[in-house]
C-alpha positions in Angstrom: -8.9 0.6 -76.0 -9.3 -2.3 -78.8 -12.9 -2.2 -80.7 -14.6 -5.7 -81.3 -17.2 -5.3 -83.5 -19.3 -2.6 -85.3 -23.4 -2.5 -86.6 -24.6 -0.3 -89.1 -27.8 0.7 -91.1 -28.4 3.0 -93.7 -25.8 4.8 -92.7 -24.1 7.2 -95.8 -23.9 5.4 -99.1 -24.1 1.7 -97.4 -27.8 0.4 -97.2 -29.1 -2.1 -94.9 -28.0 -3.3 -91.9 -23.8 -4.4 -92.0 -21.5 -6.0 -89.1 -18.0 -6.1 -89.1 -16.6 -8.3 -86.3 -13.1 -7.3 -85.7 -12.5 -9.0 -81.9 -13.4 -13.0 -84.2 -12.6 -14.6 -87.3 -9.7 -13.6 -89.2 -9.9 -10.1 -88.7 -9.1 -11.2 -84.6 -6.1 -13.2 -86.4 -4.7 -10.5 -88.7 -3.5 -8.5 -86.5 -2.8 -5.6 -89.0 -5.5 -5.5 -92.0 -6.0 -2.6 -94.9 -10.1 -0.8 -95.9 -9.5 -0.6 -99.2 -11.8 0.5 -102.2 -12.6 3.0 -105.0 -13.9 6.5 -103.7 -17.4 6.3 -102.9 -17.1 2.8 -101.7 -17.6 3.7 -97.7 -14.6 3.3 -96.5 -14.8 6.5 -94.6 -18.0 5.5 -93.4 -16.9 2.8 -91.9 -14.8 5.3 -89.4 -17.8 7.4 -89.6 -19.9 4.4 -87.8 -17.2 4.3 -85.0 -16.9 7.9 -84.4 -20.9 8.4 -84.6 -21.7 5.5 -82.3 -19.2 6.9 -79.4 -19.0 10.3 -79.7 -22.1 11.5 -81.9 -19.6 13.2 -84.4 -17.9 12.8 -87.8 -15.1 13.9 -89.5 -16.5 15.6 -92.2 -18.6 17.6 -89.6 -16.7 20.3 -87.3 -19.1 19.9 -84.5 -21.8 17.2 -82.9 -24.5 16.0 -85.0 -28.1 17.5 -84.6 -31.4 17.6 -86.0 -30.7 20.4 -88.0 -27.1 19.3 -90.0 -29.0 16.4 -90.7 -32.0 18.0 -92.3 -29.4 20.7 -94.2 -26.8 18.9 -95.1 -28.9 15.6 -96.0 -26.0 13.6 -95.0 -25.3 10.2 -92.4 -28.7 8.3 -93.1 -29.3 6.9 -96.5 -31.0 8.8 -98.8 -35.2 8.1 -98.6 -34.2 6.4 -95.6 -36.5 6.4 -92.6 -34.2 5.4 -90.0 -30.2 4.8 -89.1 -28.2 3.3 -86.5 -24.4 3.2 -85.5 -23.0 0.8 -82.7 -19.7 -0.3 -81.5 -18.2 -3.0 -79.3 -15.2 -2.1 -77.8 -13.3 -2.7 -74.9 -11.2 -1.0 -72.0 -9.2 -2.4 -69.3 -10.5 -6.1 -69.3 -14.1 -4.8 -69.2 -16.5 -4.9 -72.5 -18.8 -2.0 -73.5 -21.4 -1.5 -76.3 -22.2 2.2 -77.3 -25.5 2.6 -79.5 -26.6 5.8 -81.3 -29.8 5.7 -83.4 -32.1 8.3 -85.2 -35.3 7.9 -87.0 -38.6 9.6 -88.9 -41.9 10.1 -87.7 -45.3 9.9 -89.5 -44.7 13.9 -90.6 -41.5 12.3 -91.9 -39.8 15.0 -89.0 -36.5 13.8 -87.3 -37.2 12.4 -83.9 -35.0 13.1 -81.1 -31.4 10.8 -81.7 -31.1 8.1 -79.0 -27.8 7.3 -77.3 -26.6 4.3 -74.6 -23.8 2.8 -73.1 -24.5 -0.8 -72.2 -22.4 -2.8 -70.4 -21.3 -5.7 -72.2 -21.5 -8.6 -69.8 -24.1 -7.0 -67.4 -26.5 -5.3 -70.0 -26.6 -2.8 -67.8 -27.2 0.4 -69.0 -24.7 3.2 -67.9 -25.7 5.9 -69.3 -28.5 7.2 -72.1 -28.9 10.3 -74.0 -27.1 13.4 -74.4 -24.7 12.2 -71.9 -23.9 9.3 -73.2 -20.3 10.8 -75.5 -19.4 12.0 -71.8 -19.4 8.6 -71.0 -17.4 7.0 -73.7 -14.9 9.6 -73.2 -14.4 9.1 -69.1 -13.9 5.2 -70.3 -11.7 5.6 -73.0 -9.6 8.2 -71.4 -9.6 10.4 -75.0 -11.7 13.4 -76.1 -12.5 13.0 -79.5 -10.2 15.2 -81.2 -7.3 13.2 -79.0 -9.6 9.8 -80.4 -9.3 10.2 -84.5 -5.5 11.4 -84.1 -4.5 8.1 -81.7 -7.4 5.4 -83.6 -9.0 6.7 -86.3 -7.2 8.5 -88.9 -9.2 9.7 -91.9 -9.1 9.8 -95.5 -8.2 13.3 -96.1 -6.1 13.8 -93.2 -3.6 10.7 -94.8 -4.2 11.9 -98.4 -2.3 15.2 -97.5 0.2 12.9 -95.3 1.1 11.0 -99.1 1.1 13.8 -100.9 3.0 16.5 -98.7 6.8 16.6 -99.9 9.1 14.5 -97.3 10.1 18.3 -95.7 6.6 18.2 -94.6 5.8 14.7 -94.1 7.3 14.9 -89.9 5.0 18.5 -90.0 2.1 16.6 -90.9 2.1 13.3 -89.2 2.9 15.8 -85.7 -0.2 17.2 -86.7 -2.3 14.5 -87.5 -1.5 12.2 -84.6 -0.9 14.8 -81.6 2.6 14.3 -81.6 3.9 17.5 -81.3 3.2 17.6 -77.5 5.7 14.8 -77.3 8.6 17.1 -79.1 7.9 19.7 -76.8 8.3 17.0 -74.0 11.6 16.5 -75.5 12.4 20.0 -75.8 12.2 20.5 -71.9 14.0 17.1 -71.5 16.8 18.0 -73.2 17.1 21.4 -71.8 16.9 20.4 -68.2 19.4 17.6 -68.8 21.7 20.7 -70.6 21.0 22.9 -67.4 21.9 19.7 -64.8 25.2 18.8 -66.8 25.9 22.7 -66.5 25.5 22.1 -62.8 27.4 19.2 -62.3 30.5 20.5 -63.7 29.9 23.7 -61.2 30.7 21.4 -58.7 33.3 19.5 -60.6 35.3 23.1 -60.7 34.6 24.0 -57.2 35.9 20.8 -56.0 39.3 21.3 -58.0 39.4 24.7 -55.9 40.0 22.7 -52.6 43.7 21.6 -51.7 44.4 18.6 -50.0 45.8 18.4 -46.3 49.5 17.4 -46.2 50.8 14.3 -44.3 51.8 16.9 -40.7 48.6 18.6 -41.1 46.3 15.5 -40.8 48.5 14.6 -38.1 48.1 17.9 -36.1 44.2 17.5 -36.9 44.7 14.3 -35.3 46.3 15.4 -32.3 43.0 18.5 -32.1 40.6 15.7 -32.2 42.1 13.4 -29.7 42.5 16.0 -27.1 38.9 17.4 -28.4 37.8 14.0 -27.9 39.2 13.6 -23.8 37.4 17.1 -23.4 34.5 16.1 -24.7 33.3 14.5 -21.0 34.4 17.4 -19.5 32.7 19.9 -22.1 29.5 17.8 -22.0 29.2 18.2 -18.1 30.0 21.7 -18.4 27.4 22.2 -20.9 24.8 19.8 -18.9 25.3 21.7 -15.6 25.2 25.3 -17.8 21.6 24.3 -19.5 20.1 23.0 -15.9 21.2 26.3 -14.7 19.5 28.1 -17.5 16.7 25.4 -17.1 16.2 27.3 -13.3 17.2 30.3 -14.3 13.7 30.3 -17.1 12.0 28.6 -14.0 12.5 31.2 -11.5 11.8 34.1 -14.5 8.4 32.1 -14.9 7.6 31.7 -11.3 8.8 35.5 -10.2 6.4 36.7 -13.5 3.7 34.3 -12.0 4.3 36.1 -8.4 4.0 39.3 -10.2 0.7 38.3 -11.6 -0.9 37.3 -8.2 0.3 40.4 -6.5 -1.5 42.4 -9.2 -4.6 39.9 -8.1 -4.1 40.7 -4.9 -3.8 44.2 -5.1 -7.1 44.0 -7.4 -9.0 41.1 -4.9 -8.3 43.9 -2.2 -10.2 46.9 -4.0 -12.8 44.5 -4.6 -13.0 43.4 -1.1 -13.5 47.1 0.0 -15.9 47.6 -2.6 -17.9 44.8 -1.2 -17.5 45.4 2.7 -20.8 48.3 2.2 -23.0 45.2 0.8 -21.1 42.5 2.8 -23.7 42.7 6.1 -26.9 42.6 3.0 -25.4 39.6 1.4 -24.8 38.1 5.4 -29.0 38.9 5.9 -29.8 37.2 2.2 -27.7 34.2 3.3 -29.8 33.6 7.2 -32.9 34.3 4.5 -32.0 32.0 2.3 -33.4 29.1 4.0 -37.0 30.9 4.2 -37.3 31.6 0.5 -39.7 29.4 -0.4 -41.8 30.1 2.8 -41.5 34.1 2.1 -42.1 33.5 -1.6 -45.6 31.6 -0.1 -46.4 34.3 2.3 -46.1 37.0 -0.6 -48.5 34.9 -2.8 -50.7 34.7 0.8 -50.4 38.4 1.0 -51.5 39.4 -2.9 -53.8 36.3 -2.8 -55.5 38.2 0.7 -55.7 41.9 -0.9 -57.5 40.6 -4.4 -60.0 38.8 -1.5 -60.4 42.1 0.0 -61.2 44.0 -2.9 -63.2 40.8 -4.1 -64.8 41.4 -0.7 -65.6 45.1 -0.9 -66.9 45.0 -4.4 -69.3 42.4 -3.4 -70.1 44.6 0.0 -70.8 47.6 -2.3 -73.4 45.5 -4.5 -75.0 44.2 -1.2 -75.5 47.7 -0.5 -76.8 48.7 -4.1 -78.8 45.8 -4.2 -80.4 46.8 -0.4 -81.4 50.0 -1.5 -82.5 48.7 -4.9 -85.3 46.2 -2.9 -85.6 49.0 -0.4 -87.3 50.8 -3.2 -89.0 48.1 -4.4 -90.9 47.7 -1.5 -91.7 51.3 -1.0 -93.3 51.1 -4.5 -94.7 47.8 -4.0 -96.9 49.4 -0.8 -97.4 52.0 -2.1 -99.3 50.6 -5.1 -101.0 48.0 -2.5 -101.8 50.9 0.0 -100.4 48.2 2.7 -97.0 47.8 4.8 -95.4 45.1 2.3 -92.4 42.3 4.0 -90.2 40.7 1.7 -91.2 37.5 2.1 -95.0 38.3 1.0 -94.2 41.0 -1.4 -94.0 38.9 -4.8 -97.1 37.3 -3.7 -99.3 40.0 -2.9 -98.2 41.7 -6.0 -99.3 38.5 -8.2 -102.5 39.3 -6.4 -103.0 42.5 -6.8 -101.9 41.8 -10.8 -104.6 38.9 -11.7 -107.4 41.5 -9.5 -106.2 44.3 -12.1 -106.7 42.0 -15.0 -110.1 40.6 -13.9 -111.3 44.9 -13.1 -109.8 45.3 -16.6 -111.8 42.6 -18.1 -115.0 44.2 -15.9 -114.2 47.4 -17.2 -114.4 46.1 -21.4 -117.5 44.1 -20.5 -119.0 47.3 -18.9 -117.4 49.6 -22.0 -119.4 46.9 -24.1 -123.1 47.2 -22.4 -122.6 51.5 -22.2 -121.5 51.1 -26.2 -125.0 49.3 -26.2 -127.1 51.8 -24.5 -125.5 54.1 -26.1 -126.2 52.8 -29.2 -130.3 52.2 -28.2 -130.7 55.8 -26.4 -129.5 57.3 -29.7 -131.9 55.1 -31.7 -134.3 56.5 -28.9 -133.4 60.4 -29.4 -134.0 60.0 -33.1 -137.0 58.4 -32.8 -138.0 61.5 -30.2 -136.4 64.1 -32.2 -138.5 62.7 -35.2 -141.9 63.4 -32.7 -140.9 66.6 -33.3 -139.1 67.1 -30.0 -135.6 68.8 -29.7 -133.4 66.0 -28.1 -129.8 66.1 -28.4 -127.7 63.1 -29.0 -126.4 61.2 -25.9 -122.8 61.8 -26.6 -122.1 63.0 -23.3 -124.1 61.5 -20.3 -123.1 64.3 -18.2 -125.1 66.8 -20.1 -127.5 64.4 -21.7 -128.4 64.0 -18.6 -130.4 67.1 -17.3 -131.6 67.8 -20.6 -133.1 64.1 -20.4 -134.8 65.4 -17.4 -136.6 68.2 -19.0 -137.6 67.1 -21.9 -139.6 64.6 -18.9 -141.3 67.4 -17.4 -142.0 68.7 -20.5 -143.9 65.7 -21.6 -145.3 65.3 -18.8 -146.9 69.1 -18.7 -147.8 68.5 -22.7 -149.6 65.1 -21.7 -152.0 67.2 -18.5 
């Protein structure tokens, strides 16, 4: 990882906006280059910018910046600042990145939310925002940011005690400071595992001195073994060919005599099957001639059920006929005898509409007459009082049946009066 360039505003003790270009210029050309200055000058903000911008942490700071450590601690933007930025330019394996982290005030002069982004340099396109955007920057640069200000960045405190420590300390320290230790315990095992494979080696260098050498008659005699070896070796070979073809059959005829052994146990089983079938055998004979009429039987047995739901269909229907025979039956009866006349079917709703509009005309007789008697009744009343005011003894006509005969007297009466 090399970084380019850095932009910075209001961030610490340094006001305004600042660039340091580090990837042009003389800086570019330097190739090694001192931040020097008196305390207070923002040197260490300068790291601060770097480790702000990727990471959203500083040194000073044992944990990621937040809202809140900016509010308490009233440190990273300028004092009566409103806002602060930190970017860097930097650049890993050939490719060019530009990490951006930004915070500012509201109206209610309240922290807003920071804003962080990872831009791709020659692209512009954005690779990550927000919260995630440290994740990021670490995946690139292939350090966390603990391994990132021991390897790049290492701060002011962190080499004051490297100065001042006495030179017993000095190795101590710098392990410390730059993650080195690791590296010394690398060693360590190193060493060790070389130690244990020297150890080995001579093992083997003092069993090898533990073997004696063949004299001059012995090599000759092993010779002589591995020559006649050697003419055998035909012979051997055929031997051992025609021994592994026998053992070749010899596994064959085990496999086939286990394979007979297995069907006769099928057999033996087929046959207790066979007996258990030979009681359905003649059935499954019949079902096989039937076969062939399936569909036609399944047809007829639809024919059949279809026929017996007719018949009950048919019966039902019979039984209503017979209700419904009786039922006119008695119509009729009534029907003649209210007409006082032998009634046919054919005439009988007819003659009853008759005999209905001759009711309502006797009915309409009968008012009109009920009408005229209420009438005369009403007169022959005004006639009694009249009489009974003569000084007669008439009763009122309230019922013609006795008003009657007493009419009748009271004529003869008059009538013997009057002579």
């Amino acid at each position: 990882m090399k970084i380019l360039k850095i932009r910075f505003e209001n961030i610490h003790s340094l006001k305004g906006e600042h660039q340091v270009d580090f990837g042009n210029g003389i800086l570019a050309e330097a190739g090694l280059f001192a931040i020097t200055g008196p305390t207070g000058s923002g040197k260490s903000t300068l790291l601060d910018v770097i480790t702000l911008a990727l990471y959203n942490r500083i040194a000073r700071v044992d944990k990621a910046v937040s809202n809140t450590i900016l509010e308490d601690d009233g440190g990273i933007m300028t004092r009566n600042m409103k806002s602060c930025y930190a970017e860097v330019e930097y650049r890993v394996n050939g490719k060019d990145y530009r990490s951006h982290w930004s915070i500012e005030r509201n109206r209610n002069n309240n922290l807003n939310a920071r804003k962080q982004e990872l831009v791709e340099v020659a692209t512009q396109q954005i690779l990550e925002t927000g919260t995630k955007t440290p994740d990021k920057n670490r995946e690139l640069i292939g350090l966390s940011y603990e391994q990132f200000v021991k390897a790049m960045v290492l701060s002011q405190g962190e080499f004051s005690k490297l100065l001042q420590a006495p030179r017993n300390e000095r190795n101590k320290l710098l392990e410390d400071i730059t993650g080195a230790r690791s590296y010394r315990e690398i060693g360590k095992a190193v060493y060790f595992r070389y130690k244990q494979v020297e150890k080995d080696i001579a093992l083997k260098e003092a069993g090898l001195e533990t073997i004696e050498l063949l004299t001059a008659e012995q090599i000759a005699e092993k010779k002589t073994q591995l020559k006649s070896l050697t003419q055998a070796k035909p012979k051997t070979e055929k031997a051992y060919q025609i021994a592994a073809e026998k053992i070749t059959i010899r596994k064959e005829l085990q496999k086939k005599q286990a394979e007979q052994k297995e069907l006769q146990a099928q057999q033996i089983q087929l046959k207790k099957d066979w007996d258990i079938f030979i009681p359905f055998k003649s059935e499954l004979e019949l079902h096989d001639k039937l076969a062939k009429y399936s569909a036609p039987l399944t047809d007829y047995d639809a024919v059949c059920l279809q026929l017996n739901q007719l018949k009950e269909e048919r019966e039902k229907l019979d039984k209503s006929k017979s209700e419904a025979t009786l039922q006119l039956k008695t119509y009729l009866d009534a029907v003649a005898s209210l007409l006082k006349e032998k009634v046919a079917i054919a005439t009988a709703n007819g003659k009853l509409e008759a005999f209905r509009n001759k009711i309502v005309q006797l009915q309409s007789e009968e008012k009109k007459k009920q009408s005229e008697a209420t009438q005369y009744k009403a007169t022959l009343t005004t006639y009694v009082r009249n009489v009974n005011q003569l000084g007669y003894q008439l009763p009122l006509a309230d019922n013609p049946a006795v008003f009657k005969p007493q009419l009748k007297t009271f004529g003869r009466t008059v009538q013997e009066t009057i002579v």
